[in-house]
Biopython code that builds the backbone (N, CA, C, O; Angstrom):
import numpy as np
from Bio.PDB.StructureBuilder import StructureBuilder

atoms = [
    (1, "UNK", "N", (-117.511, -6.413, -71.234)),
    (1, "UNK", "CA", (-118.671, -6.744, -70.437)),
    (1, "UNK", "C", (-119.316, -5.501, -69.830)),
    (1, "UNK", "O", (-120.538, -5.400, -69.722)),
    (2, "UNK", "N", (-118.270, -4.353, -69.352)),
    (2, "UNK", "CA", (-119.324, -3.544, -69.062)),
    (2, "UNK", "C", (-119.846, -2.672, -70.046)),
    (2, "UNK", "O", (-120.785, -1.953, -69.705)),
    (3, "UNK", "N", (-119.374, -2.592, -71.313)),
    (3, "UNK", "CA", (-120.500, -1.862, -72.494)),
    (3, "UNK", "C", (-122.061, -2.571, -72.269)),
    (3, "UNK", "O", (-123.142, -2.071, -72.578)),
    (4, "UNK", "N", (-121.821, -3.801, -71.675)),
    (4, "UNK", "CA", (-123.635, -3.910, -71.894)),
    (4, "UNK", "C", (-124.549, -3.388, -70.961)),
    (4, "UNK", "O", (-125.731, -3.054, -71.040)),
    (5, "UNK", "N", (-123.550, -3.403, -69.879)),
    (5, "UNK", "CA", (-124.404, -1.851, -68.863)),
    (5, "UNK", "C", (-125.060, -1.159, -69.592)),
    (5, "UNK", "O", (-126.257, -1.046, -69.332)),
    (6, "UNK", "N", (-124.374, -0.311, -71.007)),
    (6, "UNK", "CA", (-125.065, 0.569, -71.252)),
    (6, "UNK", "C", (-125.884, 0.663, -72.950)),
    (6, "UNK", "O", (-126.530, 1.584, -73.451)),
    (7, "UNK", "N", (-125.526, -0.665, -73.479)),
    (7, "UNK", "CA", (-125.811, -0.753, -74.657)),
    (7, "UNK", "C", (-127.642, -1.831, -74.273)),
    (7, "UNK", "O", (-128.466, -1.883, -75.186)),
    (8, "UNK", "N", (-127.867, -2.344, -73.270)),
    (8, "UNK", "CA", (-129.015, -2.709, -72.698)),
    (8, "UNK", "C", (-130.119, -2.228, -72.588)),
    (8, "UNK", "O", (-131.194, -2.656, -73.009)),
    (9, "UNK", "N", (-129.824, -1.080, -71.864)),
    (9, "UNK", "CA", (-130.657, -0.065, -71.690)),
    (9, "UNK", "C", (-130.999, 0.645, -72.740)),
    (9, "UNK", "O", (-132.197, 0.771, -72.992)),
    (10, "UNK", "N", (-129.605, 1.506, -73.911)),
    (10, "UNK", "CA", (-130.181, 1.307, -75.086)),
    (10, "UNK", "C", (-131.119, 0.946, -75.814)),
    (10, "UNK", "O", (-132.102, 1.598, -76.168)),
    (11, "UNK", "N", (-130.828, -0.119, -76.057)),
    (11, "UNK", "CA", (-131.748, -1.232, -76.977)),
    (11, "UNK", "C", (-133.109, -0.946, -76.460)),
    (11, "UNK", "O", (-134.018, -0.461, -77.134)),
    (12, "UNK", "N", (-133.182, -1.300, -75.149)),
    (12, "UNK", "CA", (-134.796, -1.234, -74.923)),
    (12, "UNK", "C", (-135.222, 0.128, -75.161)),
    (12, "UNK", "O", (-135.965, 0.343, -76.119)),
    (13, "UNK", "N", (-134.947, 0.823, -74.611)),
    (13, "UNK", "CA", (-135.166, 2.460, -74.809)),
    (13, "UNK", "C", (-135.352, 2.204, -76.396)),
    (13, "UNK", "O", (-136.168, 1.390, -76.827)),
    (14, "UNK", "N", (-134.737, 2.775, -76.995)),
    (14, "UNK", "CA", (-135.147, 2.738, -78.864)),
    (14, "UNK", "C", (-136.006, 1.757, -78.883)),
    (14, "UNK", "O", (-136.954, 2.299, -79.450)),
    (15, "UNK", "N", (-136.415, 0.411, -78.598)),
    (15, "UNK", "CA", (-137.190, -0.754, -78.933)),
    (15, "UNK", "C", (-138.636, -0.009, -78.137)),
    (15, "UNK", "O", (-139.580, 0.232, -78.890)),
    (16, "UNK", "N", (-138.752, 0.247, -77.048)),
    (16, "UNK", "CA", (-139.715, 1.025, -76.680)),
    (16, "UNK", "C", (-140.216, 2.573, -77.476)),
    (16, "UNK", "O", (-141.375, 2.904, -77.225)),
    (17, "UNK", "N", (-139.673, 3.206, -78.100)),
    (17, "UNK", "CA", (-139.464, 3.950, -78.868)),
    (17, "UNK", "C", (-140.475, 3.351, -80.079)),
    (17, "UNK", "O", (-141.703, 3.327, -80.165)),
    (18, "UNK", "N", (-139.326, 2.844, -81.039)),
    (18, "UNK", "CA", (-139.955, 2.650, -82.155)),
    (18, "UNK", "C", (-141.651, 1.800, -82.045)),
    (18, "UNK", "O", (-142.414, 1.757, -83.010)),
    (19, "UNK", "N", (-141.988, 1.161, -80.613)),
    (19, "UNK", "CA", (-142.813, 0.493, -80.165)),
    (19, "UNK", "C", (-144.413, 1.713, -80.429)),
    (19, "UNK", "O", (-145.387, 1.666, -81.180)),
    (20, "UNK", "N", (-143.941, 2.682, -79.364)),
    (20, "UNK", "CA", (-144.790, 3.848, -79.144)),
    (20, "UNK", "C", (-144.913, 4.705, -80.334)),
    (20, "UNK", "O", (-145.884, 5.457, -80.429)),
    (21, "UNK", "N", (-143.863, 4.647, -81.398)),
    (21, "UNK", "CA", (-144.562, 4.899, -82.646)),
    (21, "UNK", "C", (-145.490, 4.746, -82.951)),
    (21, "UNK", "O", (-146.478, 5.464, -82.793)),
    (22, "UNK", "N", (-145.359, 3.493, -83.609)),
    (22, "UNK", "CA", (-145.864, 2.731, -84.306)),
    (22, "UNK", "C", (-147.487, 2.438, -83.209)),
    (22, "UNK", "O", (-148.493, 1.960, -83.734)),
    (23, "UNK", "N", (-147.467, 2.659, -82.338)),
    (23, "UNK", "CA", (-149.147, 2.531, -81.492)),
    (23, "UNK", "C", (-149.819, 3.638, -81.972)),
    (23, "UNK", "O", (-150.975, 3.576, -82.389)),
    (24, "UNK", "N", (-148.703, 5.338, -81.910)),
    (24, "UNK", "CA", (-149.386, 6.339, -81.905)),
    (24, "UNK", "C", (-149.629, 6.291, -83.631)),
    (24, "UNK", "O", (-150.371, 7.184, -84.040)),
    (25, "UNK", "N", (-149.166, 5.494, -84.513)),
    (25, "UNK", "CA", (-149.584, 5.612, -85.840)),
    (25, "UNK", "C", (-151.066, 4.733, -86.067)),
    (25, "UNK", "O", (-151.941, 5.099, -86.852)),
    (26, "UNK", "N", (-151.136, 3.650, -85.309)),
    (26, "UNK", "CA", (-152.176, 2.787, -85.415)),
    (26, "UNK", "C", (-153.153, 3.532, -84.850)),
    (26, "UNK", "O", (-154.226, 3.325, -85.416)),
    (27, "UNK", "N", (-153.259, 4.706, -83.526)),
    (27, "UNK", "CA", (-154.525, 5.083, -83.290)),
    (27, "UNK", "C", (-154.677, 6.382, -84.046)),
    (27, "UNK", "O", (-155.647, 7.065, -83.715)),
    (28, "UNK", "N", (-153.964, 6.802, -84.914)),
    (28, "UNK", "CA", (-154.081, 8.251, -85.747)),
    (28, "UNK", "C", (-154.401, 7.791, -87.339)),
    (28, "UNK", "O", (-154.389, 8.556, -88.303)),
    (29, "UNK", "N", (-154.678, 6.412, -87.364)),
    (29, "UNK", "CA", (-155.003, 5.702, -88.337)),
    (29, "UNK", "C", (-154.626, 6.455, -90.050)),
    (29, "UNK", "O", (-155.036, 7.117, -91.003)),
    (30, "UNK", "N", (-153.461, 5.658, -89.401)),
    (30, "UNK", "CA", (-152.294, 6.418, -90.749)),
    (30, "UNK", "C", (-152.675, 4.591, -91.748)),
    (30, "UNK", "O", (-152.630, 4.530, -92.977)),
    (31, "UNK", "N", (-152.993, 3.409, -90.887)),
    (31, "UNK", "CA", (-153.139, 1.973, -91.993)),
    (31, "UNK", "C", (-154.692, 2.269, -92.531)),
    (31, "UNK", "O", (-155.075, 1.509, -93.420)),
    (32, "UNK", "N", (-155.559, 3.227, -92.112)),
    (32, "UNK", "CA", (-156.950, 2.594, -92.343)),
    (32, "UNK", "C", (-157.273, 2.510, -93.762)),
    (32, "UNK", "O", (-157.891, 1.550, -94.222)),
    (33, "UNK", "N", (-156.806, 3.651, -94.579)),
    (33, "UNK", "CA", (-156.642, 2.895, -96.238)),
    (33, "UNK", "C", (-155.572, 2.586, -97.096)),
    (33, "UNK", "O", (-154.845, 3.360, -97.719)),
    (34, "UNK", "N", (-155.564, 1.126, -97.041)),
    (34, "UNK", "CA", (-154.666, 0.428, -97.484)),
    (34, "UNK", "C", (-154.781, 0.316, -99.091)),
    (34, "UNK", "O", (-153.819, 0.629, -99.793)),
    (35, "UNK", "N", (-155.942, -0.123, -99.622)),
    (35, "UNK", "CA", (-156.016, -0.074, -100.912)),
    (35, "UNK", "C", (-155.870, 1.208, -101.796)),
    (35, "UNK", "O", (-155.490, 1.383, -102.953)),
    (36, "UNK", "N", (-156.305, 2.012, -100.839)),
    (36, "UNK", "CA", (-156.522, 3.453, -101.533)),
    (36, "UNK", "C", (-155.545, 4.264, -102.628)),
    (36, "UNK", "O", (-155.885, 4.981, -103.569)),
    (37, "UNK", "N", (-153.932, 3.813, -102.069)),
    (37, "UNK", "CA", (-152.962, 4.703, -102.806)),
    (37, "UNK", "C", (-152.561, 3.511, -104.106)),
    (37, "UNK", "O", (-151.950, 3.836, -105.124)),
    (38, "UNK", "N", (-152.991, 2.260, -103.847)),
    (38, "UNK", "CA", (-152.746, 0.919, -105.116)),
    (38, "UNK", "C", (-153.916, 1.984, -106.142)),
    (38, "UNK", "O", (-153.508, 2.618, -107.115)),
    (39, "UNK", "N", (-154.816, 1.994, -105.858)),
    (39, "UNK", "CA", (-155.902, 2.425, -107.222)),
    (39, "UNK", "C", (-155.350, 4.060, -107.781)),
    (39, "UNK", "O", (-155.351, 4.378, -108.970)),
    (40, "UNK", "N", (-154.956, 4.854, -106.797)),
    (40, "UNK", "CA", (-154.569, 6.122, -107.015)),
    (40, "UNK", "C", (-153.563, 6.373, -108.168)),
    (40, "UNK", "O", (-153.497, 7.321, -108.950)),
    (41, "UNK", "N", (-152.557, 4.908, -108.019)),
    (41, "UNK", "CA", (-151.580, 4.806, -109.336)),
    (41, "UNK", "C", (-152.261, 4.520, -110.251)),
    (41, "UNK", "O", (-151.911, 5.281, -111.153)),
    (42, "UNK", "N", (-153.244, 3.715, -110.699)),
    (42, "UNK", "CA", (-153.371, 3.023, -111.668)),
    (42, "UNK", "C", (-155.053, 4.366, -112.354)),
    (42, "UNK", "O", (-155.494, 4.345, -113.503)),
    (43, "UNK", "N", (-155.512, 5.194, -111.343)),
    (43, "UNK", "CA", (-156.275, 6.435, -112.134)),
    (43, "UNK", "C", (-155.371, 7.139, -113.139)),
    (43, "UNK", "O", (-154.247, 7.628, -113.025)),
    (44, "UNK", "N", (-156.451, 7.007, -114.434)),
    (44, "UNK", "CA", (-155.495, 8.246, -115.240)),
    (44, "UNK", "C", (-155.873, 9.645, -115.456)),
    (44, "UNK", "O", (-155.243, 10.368, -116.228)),
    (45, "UNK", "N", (-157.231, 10.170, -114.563)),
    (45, "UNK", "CA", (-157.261, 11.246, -114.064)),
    (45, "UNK", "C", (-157.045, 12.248, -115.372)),
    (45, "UNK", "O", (-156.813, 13.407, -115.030)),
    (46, "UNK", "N", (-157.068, 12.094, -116.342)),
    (46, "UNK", "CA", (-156.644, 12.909, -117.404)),
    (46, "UNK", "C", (-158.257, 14.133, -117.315)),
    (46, "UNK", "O", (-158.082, 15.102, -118.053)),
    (47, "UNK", "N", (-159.185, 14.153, -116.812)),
    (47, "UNK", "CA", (-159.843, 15.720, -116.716)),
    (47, "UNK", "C", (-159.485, 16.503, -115.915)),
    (47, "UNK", "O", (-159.365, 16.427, -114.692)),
    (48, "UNK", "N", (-159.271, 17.438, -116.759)),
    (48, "UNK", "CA", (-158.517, 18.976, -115.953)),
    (48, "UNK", "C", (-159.605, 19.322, -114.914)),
    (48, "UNK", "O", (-160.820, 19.463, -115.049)),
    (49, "UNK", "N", (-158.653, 19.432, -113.641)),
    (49, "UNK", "CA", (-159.589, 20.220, -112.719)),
    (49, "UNK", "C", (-159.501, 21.475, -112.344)),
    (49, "UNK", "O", (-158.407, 22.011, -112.519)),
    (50, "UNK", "N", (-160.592, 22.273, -111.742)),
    (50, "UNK", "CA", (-160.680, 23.149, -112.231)),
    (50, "UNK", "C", (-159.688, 24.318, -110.745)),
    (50, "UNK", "O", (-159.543, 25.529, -110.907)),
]
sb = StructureBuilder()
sb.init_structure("model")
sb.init_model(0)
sb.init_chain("A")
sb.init_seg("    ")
for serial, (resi, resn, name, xyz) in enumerate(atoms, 1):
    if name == "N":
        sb.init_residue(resn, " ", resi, " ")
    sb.init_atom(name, np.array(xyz, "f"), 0.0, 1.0, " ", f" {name:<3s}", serial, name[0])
structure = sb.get_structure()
């Protein structure tokens, strides 16, 4: 019982964590093109650039 003293605090800490990621990825707009890397596979790009 008393590990959850400290495994509590834990949890939230990392859960707040991975939280503030994931915000600072949404406003550095790492989702804004989603389709973009689907078509990137399927270019076959075969002209040499220069």
């Amino acid at each position: 019982m008393n590990m959850l003293i400290y495994l509590i605090p834990v949890a939230l800490l990392l859960g707040g964590l991975g939280l503030g990621a994931f915000l600072w990825s949404l406003r550095n707009g790492q989702y804004e093109d989603l389709d973009g890397a689907a078509w990137r596979v399927l270019d076959d790009d075969e002209t040499p650039r220069a």
